[in-house]
N, C-alpha and C positions, 0 to 999 in steps of 0.2 A: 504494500500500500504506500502512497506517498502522502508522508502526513504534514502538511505546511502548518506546522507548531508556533510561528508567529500569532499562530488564531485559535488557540489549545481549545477553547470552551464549544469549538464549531465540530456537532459529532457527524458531518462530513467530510472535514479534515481528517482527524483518526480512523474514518473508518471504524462501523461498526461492527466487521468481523464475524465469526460464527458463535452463538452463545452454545454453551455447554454445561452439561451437568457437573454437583459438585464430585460425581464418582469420576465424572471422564474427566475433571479438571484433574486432580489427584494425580490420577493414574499417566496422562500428560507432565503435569510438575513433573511426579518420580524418573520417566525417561527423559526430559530435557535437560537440555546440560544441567546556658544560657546565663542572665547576671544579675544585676541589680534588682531588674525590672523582666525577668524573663517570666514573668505572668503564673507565682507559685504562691500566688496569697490565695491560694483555691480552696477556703473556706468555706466560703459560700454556693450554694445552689449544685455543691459535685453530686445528689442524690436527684436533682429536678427531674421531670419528665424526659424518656429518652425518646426522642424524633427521630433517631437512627436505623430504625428500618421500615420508613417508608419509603415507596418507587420501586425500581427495578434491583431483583437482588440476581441478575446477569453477569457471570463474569465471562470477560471475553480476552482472549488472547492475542495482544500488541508486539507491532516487532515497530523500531525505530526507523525511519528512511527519511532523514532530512533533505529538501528540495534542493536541486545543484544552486538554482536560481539564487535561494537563501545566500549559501556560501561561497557563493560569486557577490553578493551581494555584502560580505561579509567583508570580503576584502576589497572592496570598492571602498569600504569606507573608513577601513584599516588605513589605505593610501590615502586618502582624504584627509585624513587626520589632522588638524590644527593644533598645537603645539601652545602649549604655557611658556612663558619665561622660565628660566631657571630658578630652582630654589634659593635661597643666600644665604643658606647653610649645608656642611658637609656629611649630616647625616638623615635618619629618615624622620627626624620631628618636627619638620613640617608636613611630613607625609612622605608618599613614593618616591622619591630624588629621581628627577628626568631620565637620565640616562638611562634608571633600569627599565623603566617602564617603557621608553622606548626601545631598548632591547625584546624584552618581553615581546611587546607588539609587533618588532619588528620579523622574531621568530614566528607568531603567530600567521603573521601575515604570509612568509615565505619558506616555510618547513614545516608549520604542524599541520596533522593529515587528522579530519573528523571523522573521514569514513572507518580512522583505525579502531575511533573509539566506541567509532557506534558497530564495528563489529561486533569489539569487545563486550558491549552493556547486552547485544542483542545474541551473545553466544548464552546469556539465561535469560529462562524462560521467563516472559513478563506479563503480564495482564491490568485489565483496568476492569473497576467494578463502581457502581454508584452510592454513595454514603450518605444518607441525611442531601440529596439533590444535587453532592460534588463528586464529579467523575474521578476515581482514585486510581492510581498507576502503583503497581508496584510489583517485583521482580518475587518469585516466589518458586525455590528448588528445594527439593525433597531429597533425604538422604537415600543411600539403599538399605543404610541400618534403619529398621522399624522400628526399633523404641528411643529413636533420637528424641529429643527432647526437643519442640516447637520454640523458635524462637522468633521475634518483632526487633529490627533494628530502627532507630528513628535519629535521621539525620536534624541538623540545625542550620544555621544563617551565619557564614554564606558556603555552608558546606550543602551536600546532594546525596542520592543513591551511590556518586562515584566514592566515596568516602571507606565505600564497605566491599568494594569490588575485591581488593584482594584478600581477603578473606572469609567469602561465601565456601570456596571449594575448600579450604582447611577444615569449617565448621562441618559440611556435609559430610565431607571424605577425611575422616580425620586418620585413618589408617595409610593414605598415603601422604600425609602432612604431620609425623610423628608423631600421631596419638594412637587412643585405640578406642576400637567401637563404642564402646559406653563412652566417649568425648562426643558422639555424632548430635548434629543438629539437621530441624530442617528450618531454612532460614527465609524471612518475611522480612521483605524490604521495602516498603513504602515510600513514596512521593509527598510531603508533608501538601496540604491543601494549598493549593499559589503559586506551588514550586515544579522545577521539572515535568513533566507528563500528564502531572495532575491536572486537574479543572483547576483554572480562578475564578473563587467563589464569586458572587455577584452579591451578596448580604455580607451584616456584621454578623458577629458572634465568631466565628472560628479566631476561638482562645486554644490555650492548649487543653482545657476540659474536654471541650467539644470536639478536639482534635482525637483525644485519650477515648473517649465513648464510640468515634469511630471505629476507631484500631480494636475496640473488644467486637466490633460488629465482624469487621474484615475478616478478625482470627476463628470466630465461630460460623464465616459461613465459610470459612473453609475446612470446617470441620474438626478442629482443635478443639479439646474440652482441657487439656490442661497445658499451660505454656506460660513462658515467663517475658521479659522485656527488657530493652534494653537501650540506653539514648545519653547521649553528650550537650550541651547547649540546648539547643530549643527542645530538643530529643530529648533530655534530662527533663526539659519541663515537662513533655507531655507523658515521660514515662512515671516522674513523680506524682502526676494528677493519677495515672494507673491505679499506681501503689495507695494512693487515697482512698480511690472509687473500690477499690479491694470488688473485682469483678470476677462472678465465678467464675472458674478455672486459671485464674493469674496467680503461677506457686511461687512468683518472688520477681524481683527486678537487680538490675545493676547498671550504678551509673558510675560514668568516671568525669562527670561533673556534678556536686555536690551543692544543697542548698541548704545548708544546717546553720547559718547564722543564728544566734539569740533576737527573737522582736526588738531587744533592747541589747544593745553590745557594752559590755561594763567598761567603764571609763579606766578602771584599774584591779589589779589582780589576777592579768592574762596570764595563762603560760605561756614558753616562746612560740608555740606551733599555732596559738589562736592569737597571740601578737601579729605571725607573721603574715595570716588570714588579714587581719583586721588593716596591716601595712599594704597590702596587696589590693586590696576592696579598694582601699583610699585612694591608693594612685590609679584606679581604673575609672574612677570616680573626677579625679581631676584630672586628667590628661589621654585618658583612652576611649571615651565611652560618646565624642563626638556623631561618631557613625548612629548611635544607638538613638538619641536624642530626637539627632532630624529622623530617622525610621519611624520612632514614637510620636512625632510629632506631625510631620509633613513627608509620609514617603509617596505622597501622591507629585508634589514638585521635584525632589531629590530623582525622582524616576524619568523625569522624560529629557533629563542628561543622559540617563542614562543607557535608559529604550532606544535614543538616536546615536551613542556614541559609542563604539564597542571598544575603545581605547581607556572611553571613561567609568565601563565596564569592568572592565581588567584590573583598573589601578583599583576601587573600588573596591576588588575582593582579595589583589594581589597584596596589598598592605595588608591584609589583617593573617599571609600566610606568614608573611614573614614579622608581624609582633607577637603571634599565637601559636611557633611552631617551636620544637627544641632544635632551632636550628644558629644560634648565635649568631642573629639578624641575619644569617644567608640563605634563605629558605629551599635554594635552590641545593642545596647539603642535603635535607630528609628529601625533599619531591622533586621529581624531574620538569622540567618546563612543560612539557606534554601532559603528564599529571594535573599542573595547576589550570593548565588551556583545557583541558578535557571537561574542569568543574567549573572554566570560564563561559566556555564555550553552551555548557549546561544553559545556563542562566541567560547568556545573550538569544541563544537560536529559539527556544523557547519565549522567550518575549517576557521574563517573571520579572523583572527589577522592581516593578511597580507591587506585583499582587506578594512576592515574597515580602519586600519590606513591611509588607501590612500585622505581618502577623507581629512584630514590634509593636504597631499602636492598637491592635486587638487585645494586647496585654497591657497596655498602659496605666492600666490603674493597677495594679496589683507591682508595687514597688520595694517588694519586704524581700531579700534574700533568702528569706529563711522559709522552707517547704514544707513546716513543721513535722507533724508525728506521724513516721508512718507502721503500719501494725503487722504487716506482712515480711519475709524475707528480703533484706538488701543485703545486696555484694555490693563492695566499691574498690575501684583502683584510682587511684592518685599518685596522677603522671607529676611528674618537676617543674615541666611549665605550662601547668595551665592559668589562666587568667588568675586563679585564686587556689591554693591548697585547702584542703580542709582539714581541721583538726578534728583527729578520733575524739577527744573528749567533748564536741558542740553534734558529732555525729552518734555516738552511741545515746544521748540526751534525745535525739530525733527518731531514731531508727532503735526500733525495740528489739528486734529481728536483725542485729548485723550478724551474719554470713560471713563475711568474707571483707577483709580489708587487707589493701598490699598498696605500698608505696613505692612507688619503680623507678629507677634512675634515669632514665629515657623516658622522653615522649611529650609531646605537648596537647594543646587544645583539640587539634584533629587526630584523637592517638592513634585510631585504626586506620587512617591513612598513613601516618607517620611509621607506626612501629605494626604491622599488621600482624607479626607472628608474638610479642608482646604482649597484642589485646587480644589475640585469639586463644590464646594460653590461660589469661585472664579469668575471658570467659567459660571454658573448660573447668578450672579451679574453681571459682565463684557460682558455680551452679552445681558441682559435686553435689553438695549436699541435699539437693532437691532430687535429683535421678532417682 
């Protein structure tokens, strides 16, 4: 099919495919190959009426083929490019520094290949199903071990599905990726609503609740009655609402971005680890969290820089690989330029700039760090540089059920892009105990 994704919400672009049952979906899977303010004051209303399964409960089977047209047109406007003046400092705290981002761009524009990557996304099997009236995308392979354990991975901003690509086939096939059978997973990779593949919704409300009540529809209609979750950044938000809504058959969650702040953070009597939490918060707060503001604020104007500029695109999401990776400001150290073009590329050929950044001001008002109590099983890894470390002691006060907690010398914000065999070990470890 050829799907012109400039127009995602148009189900004659996608093409509506052949619907199948959830037996012959299965049996297809089996042989195919967040911060401040990330919206965790979910106190309120997580029990409301669920509107989640009304419409079509179709899932239909998606392969990716973005239009030449598109990616001619891509670089038409790569060459295009109108240029800033140079920065008047030597490092990146005014932002991107010119030169790299026109590096970047300039590879983008005359070595990176799309079709590599959309072979890559479309060698697993993918589908899109409709949720509460938003067409959901998401990649879904079955192990050959039968008692894997069902897992939900849930990307954030300005990360995607590519985030988790290398490590889908570890988790399914753990016996040829140095595990063994009881490590196997079968792995559920969604498209957060706005982003990627997915619909952009056309109403409010997709919080991460609404997101989280999704994702138990997704997992039971494909037939999963017990599985667990898992999410970093917004992913962390919407896995945290999970662990709240405590939905039958969810045997625990893990995140390796944590929301265990105190409502009230004591002014004295930290220890170093919740000192260095509280040092960490602060300077994201004064000097990192720009991006986050205008998204919460106005990502309807921030976006149609964006939507017209694929240069301004890039810088956009290429700054925050290299302040959020463990890469010693050179991002280009953990992820190959292809890699970051792959999860730029994401974002631009899709047309999301606008409907992703929304989901910032759909959480808007909920601005408390802290995710409070949750009553079911948590695992957590805490990489070295993520935005903020968490201290076990504000985490076990939250998490009544910690599982599993490990602190890893490697890895930043995107870990399972970063360290893929790391977070896939992770996960293995931190869900033992529920198998």
């Amino acid at each position: 099919m050829n799907n012109n994704v400039r127009d995602s919400n148009n189900q004659d672009v996608f093409g509506t495919g052949k619907e199948i049952s959830r037996r012959q979906f299965l049996e297809t899977s089996a042989a195919g190959a967040a911060f401040t303010a990330l919206g965790i004051g979910m106190v309120a209303d997580l029990f409301a009426a669920d509107s989640t399964t009304t419409g079509s409960t179709a899932i239909t089977p998606f392969t990716i083929d973005i239009p030449q047209s598109a990616l001619d047109d891509l670089k038409r406007r790569l060459e295009m490019t109108r240029w800033p003046n140079r920065q008047t400092v030597s490092d990146w705290s005014q932002g991107v520094p010119l030169e790299k981002v026109r590096a970047l761009v300039e590879y983008w524009r005359t070595q990176y290949d799309w079709r590599r990557a959309e072979k890559e996304i479309n060698g697993f099997a993918q589908y899109r199903t409709e949720i509460d009236g938003v067409g959901i995308h998401f990649i879904h392979v079955r192990s050959k071990h039968e008692d894997a354990l069902p897992i939900i991975l849930t990307h954030g901003w300005p990360g995607s599905i590519v985030e988790f690509l290398k490590i889908i086939n570890p988790l399914t096939n753990p016996t040829a990726h140095g595990g063994r059978p009881e490590d196997a997973f079968h792995v559920v990779v969604p498209s957060l609503p706005g982003f990627g593949f997915s619909d952009k919704p056309i109403d409010t409300g997709w919080d991460v609740v609404r997101i989280a009540k999704a994702w138990v529809v997704l997992m039971q209609r494909l037939g999963y009655q017990r599985w667990v979750a898992q999410g970093g950044d917004w992913g962390a938000g919407v896995t945290t609402a999970l662990g709240k809504l405590k939905p039958v058959g969810l045997a625990g969650i893990h995140l390796n971005f944590q929301f265990v702040f105190p409502e009230k953070i004591p002014s004295e009597g930290l220890s170093a680890e919740e000192q260095r939490a509280v040092t960490a918060l602060t300077e994201f707060l004064n000097d990192g969290n720009g991006y986050f503001r205008e998204q919460a604020t106005r990502p309807q104007t921030i976006a149609y820089g964006l939507a017209d500029s694929p240069s301004g695109q890039a810088a956009w999401i290429y700054e925050k690989f290299q302040a959020w990776t463990d890469s010693n400001g050179d991002p280009e150290t953990v992820l190959t330029k292809d890699e970051m073009l792959d999860n730029i590329s994401l974002y631009w050929l899709t047309d999301t700039a606008a409907s992703s950044a929304r989901i910032y001001w759909e959480n808007r008002t909920n601005t408390s760090p802290s995710g409070g109590r949750i009553d079911i099983p948590v695992a957590v890894s805490v990489f070295p540089h993520e935005i903020w470390r968490a201290p076990r002691s504000w985490a076990e006060k939250n998490y009544t059920q910690l599982i599993h907690w490990h602190e890893l010398d490697k890895g930043g914000h995107f870990a399972a892009f970063e360290q893929p065999e790391l977070f896939t070990q992770e996960l293995r470890d931190g869900f033992k105990k529920l198998r």
